[in-house]
ChimeraX commands (.cxc) that place a marker at each C-alpha (Angstrom):
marker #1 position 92.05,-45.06,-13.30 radius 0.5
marker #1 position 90.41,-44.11,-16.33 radius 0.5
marker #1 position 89.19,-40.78,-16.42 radius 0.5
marker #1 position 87.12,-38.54,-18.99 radius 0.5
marker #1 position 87.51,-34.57,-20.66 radius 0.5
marker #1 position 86.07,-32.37,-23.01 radius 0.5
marker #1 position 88.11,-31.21,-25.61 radius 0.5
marker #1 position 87.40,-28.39,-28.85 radius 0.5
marker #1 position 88.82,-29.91,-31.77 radius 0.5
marker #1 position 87.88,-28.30,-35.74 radius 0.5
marker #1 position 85.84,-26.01,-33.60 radius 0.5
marker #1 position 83.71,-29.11,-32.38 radius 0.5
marker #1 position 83.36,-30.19,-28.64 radius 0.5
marker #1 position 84.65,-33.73,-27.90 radius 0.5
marker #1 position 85.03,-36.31,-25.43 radius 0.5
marker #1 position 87.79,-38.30,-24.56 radius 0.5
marker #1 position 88.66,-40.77,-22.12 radius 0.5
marker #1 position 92.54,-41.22,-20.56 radius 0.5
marker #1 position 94.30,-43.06,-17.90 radius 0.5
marker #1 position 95.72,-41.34,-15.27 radius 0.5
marker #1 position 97.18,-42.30,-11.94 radius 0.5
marker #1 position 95.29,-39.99,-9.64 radius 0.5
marker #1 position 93.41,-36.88,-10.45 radius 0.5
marker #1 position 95.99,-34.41,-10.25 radius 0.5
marker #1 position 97.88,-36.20,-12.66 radius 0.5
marker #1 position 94.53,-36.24,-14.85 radius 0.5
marker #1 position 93.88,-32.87,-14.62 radius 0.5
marker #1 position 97.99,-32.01,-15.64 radius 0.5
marker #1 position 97.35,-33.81,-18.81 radius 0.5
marker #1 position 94.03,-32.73,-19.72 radius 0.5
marker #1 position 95.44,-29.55,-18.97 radius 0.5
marker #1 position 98.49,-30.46,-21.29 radius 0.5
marker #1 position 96.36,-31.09,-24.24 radius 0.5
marker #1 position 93.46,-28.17,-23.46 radius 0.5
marker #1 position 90.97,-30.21,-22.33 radius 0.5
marker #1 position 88.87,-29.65,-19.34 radius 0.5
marker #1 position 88.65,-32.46,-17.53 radius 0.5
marker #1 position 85.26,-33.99,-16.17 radius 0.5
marker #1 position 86.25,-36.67,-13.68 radius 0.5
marker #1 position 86.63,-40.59,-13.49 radius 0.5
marker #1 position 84.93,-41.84,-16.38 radius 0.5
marker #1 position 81.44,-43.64,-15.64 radius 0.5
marker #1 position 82.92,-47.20,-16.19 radius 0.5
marker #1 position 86.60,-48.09,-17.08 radius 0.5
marker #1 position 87.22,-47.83,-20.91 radius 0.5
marker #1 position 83.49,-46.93,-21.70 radius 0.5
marker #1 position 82.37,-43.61,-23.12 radius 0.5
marker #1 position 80.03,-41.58,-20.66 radius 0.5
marker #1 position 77.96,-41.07,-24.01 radius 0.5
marker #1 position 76.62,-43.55,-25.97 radius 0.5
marker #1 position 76.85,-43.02,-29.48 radius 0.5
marker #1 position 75.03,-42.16,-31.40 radius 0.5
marker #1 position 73.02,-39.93,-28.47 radius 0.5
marker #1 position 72.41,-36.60,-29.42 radius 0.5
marker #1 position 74.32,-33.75,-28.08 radius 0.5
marker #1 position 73.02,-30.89,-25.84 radius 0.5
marker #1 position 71.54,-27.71,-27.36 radius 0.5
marker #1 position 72.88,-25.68,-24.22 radius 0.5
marker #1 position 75.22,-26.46,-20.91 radius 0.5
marker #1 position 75.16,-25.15,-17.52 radius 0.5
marker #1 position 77.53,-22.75,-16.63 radius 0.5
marker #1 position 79.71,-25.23,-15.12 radius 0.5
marker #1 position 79.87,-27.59,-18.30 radius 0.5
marker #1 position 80.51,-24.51,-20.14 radius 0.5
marker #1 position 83.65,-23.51,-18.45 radius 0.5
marker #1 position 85.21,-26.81,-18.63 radius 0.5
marker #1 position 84.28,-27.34,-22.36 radius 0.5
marker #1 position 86.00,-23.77,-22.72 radius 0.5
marker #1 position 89.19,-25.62,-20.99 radius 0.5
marker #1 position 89.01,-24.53,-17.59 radius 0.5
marker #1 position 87.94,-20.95,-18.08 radius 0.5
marker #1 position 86.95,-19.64,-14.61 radius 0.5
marker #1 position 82.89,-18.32,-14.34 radius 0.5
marker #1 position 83.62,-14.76,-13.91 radius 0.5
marker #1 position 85.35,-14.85,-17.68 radius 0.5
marker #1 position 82.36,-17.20,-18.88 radius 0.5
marker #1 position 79.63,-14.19,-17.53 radius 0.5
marker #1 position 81.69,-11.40,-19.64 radius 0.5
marker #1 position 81.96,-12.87,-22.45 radius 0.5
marker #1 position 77.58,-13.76,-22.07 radius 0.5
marker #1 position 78.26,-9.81,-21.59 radius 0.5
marker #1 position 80.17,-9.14,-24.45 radius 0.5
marker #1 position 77.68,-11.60,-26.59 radius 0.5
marker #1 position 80.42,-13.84,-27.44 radius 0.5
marker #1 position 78.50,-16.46,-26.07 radius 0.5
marker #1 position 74.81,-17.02,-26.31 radius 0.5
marker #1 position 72.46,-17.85,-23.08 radius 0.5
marker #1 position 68.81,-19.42,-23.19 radius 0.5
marker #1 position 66.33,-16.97,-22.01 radius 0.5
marker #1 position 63.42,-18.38,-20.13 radius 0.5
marker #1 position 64.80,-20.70,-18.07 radius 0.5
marker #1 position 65.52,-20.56,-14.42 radius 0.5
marker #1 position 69.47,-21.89,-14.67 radius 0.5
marker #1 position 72.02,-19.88,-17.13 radius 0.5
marker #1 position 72.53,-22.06,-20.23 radius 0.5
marker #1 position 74.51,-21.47,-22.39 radius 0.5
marker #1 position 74.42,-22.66,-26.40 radius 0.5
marker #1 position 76.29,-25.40,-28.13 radius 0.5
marker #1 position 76.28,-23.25,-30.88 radius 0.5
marker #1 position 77.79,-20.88,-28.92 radius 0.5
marker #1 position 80.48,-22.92,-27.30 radius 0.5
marker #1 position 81.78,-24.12,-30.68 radius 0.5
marker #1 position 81.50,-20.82,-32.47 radius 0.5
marker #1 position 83.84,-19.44,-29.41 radius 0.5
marker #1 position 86.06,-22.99,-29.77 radius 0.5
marker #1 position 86.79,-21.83,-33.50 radius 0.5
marker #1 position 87.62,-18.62,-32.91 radius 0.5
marker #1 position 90.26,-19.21,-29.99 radius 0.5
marker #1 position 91.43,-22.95,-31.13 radius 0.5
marker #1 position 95.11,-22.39,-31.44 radius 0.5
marker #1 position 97.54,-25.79,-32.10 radius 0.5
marker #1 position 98.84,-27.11,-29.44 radius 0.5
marker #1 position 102.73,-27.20,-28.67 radius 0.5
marker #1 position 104.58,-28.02,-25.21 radius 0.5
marker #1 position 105.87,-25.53,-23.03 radius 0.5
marker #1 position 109.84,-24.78,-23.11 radius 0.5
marker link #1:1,2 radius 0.2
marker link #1:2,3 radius 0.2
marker link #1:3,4 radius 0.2
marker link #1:4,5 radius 0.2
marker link #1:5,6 radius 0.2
marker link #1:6,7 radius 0.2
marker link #1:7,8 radius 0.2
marker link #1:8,9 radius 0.2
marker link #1:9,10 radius 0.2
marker link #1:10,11 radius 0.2
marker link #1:11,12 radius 0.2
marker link #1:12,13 radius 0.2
marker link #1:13,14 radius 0.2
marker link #1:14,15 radius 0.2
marker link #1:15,16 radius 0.2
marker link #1:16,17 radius 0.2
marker link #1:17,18 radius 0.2
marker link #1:18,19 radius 0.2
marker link #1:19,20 radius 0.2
marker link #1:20,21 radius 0.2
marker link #1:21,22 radius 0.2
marker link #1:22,23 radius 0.2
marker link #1:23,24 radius 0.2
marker link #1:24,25 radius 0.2
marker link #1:25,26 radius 0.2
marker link #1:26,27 radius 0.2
marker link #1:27,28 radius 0.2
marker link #1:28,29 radius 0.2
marker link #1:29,30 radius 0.2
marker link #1:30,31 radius 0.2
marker link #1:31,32 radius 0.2
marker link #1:32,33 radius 0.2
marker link #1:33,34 radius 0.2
marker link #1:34,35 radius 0.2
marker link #1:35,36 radius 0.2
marker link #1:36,37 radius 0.2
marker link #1:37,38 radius 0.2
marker link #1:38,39 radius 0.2
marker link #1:39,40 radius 0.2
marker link #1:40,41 radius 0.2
marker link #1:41,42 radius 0.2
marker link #1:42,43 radius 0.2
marker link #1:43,44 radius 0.2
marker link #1:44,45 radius 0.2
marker link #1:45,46 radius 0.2
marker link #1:46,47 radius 0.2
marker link #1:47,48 radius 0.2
marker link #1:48,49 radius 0.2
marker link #1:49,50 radius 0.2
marker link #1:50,51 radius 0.2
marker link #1:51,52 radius 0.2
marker link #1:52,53 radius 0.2
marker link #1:53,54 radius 0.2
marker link #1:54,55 radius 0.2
marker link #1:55,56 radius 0.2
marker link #1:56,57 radius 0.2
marker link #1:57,58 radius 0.2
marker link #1:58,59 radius 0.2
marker link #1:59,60 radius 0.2
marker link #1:60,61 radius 0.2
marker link #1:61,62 radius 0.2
marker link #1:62,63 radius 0.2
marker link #1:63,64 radius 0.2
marker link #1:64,65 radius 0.2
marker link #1:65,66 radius 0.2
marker link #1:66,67 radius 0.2
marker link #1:67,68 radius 0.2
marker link #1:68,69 radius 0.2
marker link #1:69,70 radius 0.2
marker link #1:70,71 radius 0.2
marker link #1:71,72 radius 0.2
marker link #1:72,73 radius 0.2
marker link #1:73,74 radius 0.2
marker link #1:74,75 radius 0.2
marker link #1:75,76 radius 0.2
marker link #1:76,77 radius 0.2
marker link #1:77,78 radius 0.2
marker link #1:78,79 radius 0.2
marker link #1:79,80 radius 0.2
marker link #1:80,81 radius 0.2
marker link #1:81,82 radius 0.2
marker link #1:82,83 radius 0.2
marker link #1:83,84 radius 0.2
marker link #1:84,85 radius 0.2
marker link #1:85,86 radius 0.2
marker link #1:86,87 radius 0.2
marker link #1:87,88 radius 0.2
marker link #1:88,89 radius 0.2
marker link #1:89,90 radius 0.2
marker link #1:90,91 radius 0.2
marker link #1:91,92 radius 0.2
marker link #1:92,93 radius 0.2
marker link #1:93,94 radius 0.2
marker link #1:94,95 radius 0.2
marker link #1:95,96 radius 0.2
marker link #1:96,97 radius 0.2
marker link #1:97,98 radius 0.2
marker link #1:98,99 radius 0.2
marker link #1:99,100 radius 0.2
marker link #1:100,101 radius 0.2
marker link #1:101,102 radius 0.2
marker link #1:102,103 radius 0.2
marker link #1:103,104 radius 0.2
marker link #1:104,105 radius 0.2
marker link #1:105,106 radius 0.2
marker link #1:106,107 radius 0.2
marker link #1:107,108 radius 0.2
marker link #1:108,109 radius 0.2
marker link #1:109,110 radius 0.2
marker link #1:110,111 radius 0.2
marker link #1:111,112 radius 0.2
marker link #1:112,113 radius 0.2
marker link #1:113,114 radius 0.2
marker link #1:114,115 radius 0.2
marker link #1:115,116 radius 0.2
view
């Protein structure tokens, strides 16, 4: 099955697409490569995206944490504490900033190298 992540690479948030047997094997190589993974992809071998469609200016909190790789939602709210991340004001969900997201992406990217 064909499944679909989130990834920060150069401090930019991208999506891929993978195979995978079964979702727990999905979510051990998204995990593998940082990625948070999003679920079966919309249609084998397509993009969820098409291109050339703009990206979001802000995510819910839930988007968030898996473009952060997996980060759980009590580390998303401190660091909206902290004002590492940014959150749109006036609006009745928590959104938080592209902007944001990558600035954070860049600041924590670190290569990637298996496990020993």
């Amino acid at each position: 099955m064909i499944y679909s992540a989130i990834i920060p690479i150069d401090g930019r948030i991208r999506r891929i697409t993978f195979e995978a047997a079964d979702e727990e094997d999905a979510r051990l190589l998204a995990a593998k490569c940082g990625a948070g993974i999003e679920g079966p992809a919309a249609q084998p071998g397509v993009l969820p995206a098409t291109p050339g469609t703009p990206e979001p200016l802000a995510y819910d909190a839930q988007t968030a944490c898996k473009l952060l790789g997996g980060v759980s939602y009590t580390t998303l709210w401190r660091w909206v504490a902290r004002g590492e991340l940014d959150r749109v004001s006036g609006t009745r969900h928590v959104l938080i900033t592209r902007k944001s997201l990558e600035r954070k992406c860049r600041v924590t990217e670190k290569p990637w190298s298996p496990r020993s």
